[in-house]
Structure formats: structure tokens, C-alpha cells
C-alpha positions as CSV (number, residue, x, y, z in Angstrom):
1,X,28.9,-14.6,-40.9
2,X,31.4,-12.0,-42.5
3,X,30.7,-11.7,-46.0
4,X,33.8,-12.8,-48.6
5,X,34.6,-10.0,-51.0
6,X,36.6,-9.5,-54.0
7,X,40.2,-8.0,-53.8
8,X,40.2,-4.5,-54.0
9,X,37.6,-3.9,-51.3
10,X,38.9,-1.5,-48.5
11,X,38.4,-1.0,-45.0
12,X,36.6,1.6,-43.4
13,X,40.0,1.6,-40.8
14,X,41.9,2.4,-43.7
15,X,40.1,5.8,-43.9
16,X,42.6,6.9,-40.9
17,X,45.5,6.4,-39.5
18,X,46.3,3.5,-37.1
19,X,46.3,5.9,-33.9
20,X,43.1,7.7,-34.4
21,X,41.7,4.3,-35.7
22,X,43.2,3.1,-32.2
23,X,41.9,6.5,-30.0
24,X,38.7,5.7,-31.4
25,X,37.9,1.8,-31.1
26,X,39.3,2.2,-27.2
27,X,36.6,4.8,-26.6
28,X,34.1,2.8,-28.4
29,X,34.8,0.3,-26.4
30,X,34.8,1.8,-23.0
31,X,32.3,4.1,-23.8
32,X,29.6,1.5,-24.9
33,X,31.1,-1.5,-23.1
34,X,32.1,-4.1,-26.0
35,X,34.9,-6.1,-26.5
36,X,37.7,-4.4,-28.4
37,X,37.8,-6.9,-31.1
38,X,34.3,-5.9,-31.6
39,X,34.5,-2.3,-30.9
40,X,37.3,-2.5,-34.1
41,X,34.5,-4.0,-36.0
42,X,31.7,-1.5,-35.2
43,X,34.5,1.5,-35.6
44,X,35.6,0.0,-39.1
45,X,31.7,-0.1,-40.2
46,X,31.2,3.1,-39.2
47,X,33.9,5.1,-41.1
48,X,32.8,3.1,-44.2
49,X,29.5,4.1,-43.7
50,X,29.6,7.6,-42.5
51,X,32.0,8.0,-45.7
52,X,29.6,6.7,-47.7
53,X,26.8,9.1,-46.0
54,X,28.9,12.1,-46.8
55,X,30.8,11.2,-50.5
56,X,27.3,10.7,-52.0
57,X,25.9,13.2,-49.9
58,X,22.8,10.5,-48.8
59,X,23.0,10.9,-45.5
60,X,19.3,11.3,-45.2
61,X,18.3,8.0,-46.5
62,X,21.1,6.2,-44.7
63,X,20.8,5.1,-41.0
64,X,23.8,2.9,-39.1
65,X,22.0,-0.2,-38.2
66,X,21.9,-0.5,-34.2
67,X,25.2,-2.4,-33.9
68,X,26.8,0.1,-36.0
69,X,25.7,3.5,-34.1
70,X,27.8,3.4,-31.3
71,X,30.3,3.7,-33.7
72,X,29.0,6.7,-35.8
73,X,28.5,8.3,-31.9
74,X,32.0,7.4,-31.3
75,X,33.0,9.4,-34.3
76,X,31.2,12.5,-33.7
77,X,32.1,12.8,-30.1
78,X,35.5,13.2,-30.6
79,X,34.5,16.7,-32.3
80,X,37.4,18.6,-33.4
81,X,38.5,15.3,-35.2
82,X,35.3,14.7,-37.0
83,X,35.1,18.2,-38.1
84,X,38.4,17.7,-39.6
85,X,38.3,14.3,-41.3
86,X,35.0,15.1,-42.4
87,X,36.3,18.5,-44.2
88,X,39.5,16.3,-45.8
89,X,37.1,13.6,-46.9
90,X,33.5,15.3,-48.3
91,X,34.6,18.9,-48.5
92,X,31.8,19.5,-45.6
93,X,30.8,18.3,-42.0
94,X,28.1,15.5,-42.1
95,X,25.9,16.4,-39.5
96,X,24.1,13.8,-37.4
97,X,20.7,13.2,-38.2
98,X,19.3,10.7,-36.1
99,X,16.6,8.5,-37.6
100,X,17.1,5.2,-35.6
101,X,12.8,4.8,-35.9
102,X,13.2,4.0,-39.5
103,X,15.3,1.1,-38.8
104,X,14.2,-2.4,-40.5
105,X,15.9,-4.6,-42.2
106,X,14.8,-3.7,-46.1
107,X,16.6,-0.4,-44.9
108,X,19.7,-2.0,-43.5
109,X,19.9,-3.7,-46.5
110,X,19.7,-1.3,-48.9
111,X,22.4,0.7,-46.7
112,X,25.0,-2.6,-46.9
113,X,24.3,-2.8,-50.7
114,X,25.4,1.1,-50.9
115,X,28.6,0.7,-48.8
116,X,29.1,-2.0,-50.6
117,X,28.8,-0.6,-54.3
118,X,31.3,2.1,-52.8
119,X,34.1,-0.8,-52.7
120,X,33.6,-1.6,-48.1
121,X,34.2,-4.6,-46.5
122,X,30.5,-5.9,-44.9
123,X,30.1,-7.7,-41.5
124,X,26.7,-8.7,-42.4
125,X,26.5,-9.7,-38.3
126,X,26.5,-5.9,-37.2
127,X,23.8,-4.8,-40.1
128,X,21.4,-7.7,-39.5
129,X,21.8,-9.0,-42.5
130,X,23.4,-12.1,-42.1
131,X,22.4,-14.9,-43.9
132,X,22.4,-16.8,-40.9
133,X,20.4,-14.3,-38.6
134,X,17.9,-16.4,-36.7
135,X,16.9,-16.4,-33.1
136,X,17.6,-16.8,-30.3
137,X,21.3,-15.9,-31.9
138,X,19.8,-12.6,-33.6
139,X,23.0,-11.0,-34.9
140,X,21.5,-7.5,-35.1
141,X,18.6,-5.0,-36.4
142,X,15.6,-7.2,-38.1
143,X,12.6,-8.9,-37.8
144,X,14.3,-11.6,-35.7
145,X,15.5,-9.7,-32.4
């Protein structure tokens, strides 16, 4: 279940322009073998939270949740562009610091909650935190897959 938010929330899409938000959601989708319609959803979740990671400089205590990593993998394989937006966005490049093993849901949480406090759009389904998260449908990182 998407989450309803207040006007004046933005999009992590809206952090580039529609080709580069297209070049990358194609990839995504090739590369990792979704959907497009869902590769546009894990793209859009992983500029907001990568732009999150590098505005408040938290990238350490941040992780994408497993739904959402594609995404940030999507981002930093296209190089050159990553390098670039990150440098027009924090002022620095956000390295990639893997820490997928710290993964649970208190810490996918507490990561939606700070994307969220930054004005993002949620889809609770690719953070596993979904109200309606229960198996056999498990909707993403959690107790329940």
C-alpha cells in the first residue's frame, strides 16, 4: 500500500530530468529484470533516498532496503552521471558503502521516516514497511519474508 501524503511532497524523479529519469528506470529494469512500472518506482525511491544520504550527509546510518538497491546500483553504474548529479546536489560524491547485513525492519523504518521528514513520497511496499506486509505476500525487507 502506497502511503497518502500531504501536498507539497516531491518525487525522487523530480530530482532529474525526464531522460535521465528514463536512461535510468530502462536500465534498472533490464539490468535487474523488473517490470518498468516498478523499475520507475525503485528508481524514484532511490534518488529520494540517496539525496537524502548525501544532503544530510548520513549515509552511514542509512541503508536502501532490498527492493530499493537495485536502484541505488542503478545510479552509481552509470558513473560519470552520478559523479555529476551528486556534485550539483551535495557539493560531494556519495560513495557507496554497502551495509545490506544491517538490514531489518526498525532500520528500514527509521530510513522511510528520514526521507520522509526531507518532504519524499514513500512506497511503503518497496521499504517493507507496509502496513499490510504479511506473508505469503511479503512486500519487502522484514521479519515476514
Amino acid at each position: 500500500m502506497t502511503t497518502a501524503l500531504a501536498a507539497g511532497t516531491r518525487t525522487g524523479r523530480s530530482l532529474v530530468a525526464d531522460a535521465e529519469f528514463g536512461t535510468l528506470a530502462a536500465f534498472c529494469a533490464d539490468e535487474y529484470g523488473l517490470e518498468r512500472c516498478v523499475a520507475d518506482k525503485v528508481i524514484d525511491q532511490a534518488l529520494a533516498l540517496v539525496h537524502v544520504m548525501g544532503t544530510t550527509r548520513s549515509g552511514a546510518s542509512m541503508a536502501p532496503s532490498q527492493h530499493v538497491d537495485p536502484g541505488w546500483h542503478t545510479l552509481i553504474l552509470h558513473t560519470d552521471w552520478y559523479a555529476t548529479w551528486c556534485q550539483e546536489q551535495f557539493g560531494y560524491f556519495l560513495h557507496h558503502q554497502p551495509n545490506s547485513k544491517t538490514r531489518t525492519r526498525g532500520l528500514m523504518t527509521a530510513v522511510v521516516e528520514k526521507i520522509r521528514a526531507s518532504g519524499f513520497e514513500i512506497d511503503e511496499r518497496l521499504w517493507g514497511t507496509a502496513a499490510d506486509c504479511n506473508p505469503p505476500a511479503c512486500c519487502g525487507d522484514g521479519p515476514c519474508c
